[in-house]
C-alpha positions as CSV (number, residue, x, y, z in Angstrom):
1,X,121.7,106.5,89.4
2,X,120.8,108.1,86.1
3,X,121.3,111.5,84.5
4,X,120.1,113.9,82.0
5,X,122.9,116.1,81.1
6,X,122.5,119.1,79.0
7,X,125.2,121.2,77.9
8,X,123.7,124.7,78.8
9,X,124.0,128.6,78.0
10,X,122.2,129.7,81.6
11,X,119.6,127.7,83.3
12,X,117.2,128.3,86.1
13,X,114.9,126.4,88.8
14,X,111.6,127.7,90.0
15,X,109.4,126.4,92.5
16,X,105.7,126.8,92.6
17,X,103.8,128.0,95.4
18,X,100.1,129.3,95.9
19,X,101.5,132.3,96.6
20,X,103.7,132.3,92.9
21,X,107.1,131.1,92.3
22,X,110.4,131.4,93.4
23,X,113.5,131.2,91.6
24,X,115.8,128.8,93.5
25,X,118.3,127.9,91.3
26,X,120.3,129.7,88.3
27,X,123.5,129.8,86.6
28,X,124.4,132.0,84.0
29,X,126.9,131.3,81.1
30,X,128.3,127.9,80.1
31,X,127.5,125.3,82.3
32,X,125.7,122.2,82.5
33,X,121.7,121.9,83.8
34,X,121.7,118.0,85.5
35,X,118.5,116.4,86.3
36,X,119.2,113.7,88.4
37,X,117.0,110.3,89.2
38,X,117.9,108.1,91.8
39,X,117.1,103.6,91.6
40,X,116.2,101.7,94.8
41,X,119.8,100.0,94.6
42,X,121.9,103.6,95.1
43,X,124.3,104.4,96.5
44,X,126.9,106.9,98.2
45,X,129.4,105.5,96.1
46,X,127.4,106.3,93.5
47,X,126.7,109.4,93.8
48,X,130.2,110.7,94.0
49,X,131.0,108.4,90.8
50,X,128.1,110.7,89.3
51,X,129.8,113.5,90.7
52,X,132.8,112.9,89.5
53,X,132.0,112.1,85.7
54,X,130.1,115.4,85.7
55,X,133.0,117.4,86.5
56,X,135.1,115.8,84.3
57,X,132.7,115.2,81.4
58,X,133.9,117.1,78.6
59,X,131.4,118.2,76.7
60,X,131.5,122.0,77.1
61,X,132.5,124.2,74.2
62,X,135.8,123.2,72.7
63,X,135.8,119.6,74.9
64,X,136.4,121.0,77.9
65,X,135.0,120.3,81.4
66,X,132.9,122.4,84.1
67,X,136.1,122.0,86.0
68,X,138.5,122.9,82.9
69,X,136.5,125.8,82.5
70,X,135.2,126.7,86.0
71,X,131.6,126.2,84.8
72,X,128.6,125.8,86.7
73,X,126.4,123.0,87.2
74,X,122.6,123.4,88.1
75,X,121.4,119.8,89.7
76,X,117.9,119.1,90.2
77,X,116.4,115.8,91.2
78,X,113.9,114.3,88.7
79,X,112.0,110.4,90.1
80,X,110.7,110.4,86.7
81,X,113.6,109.4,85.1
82,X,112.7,106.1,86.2
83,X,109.3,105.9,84.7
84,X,108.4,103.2,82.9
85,X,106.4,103.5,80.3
86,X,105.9,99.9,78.1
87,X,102.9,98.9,79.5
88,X,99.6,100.7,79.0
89,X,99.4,104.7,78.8
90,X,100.5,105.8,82.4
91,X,103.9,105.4,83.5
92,X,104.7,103.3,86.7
93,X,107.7,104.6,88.6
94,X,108.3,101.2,90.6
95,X,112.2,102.0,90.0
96,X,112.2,105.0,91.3
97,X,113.5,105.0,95.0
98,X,111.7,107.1,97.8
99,X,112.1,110.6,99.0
100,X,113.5,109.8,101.8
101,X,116.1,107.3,100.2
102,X,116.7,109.4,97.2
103,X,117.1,113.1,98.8
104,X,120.2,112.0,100.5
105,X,121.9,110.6,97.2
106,X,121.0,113.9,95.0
107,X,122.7,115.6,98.2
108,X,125.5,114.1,98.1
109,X,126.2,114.1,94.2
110,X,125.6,117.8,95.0
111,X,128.0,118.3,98.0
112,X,130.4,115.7,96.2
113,X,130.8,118.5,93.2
114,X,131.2,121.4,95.3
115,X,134.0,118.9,97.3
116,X,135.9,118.8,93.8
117,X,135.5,123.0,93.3
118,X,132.1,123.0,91.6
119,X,129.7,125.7,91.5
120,X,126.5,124.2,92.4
121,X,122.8,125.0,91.7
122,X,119.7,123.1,93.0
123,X,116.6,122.9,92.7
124,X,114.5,122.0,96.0
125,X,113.7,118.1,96.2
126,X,110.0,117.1,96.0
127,X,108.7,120.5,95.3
128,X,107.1,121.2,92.3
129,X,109.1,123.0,89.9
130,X,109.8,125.2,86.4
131,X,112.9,124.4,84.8
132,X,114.3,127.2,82.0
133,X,117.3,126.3,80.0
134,X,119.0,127.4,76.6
135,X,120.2,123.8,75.5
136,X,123.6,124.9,73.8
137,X,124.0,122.3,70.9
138,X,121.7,121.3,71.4
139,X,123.6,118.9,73.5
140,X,122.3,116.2,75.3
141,X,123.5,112.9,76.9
142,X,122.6,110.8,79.4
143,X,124.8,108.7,82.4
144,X,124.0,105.3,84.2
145,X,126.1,104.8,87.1
């Protein structure tokens, strides 16, 4: 599993539709906006590793955590964290694992953090989607589990 972590001040999801777009997703306040990507070889041990360092990771304002402060987390999954892009001018996302094996593991890390206390935001899996963020740092990092 891989992660783009950013340490945030609000966030918010929106999926487009025909019809418009629909917020699905916000916090407000410190928190932390996670996309997550999810490799063929996953697992649910994994995820609740993932879930687990994200809680913990202390990278809010004054090192603390989203669980030393109570801060939110907004989680949205992202296959293109896997793209590859070495070879020619369009990415191949060959690492990437499918829908139907991913979905499950950004559910878990997501039911894993509220397990642990977290408030939880998503996004909705497959759909496609507006992210809005104020990067407070800015403050980026990235995990490999």
């Amino acid at each position: 599993m891989r992660a783009v972590v950013q340490r945030v001040d609000g966030a918010s999801v929106a999926v487009v539709t025909d019809s418009g777009s629909e917020t699905v997703g916000e916090i407000v306040g410190e928190g932390l906006c996670v996309l997550v990507g999810v490799a063929h070889e996953d697992t649910r041990e994994k995820a609740a590793q993932l879930a687990r360092k994200l809680w913990t990771l202390r990278i809010l304002e004054g090192e603390k955590s989203c669980s030393d402060a109570n801060a939110p987390l907004l989680v949205i999954s992202q296959f293109t964290l896997y793209g590859d892009a070495r070879k020619g001018r369009r990415p191949t996302w060959n690492a990437a694992a499918p829908g139907e094996v991913a979905e499950p593991l950004v559910d878990e890390v997501v039911a894993r953090l509220r397990e642990l206390g977290a408030t939880v935001e998503t996004g909705r899996f497959g759909a496609d989607m507006r992210v809005s963020l104020t990067n407070h740092g800015p403050f980026t990092v990235q995990l490999e589990m």
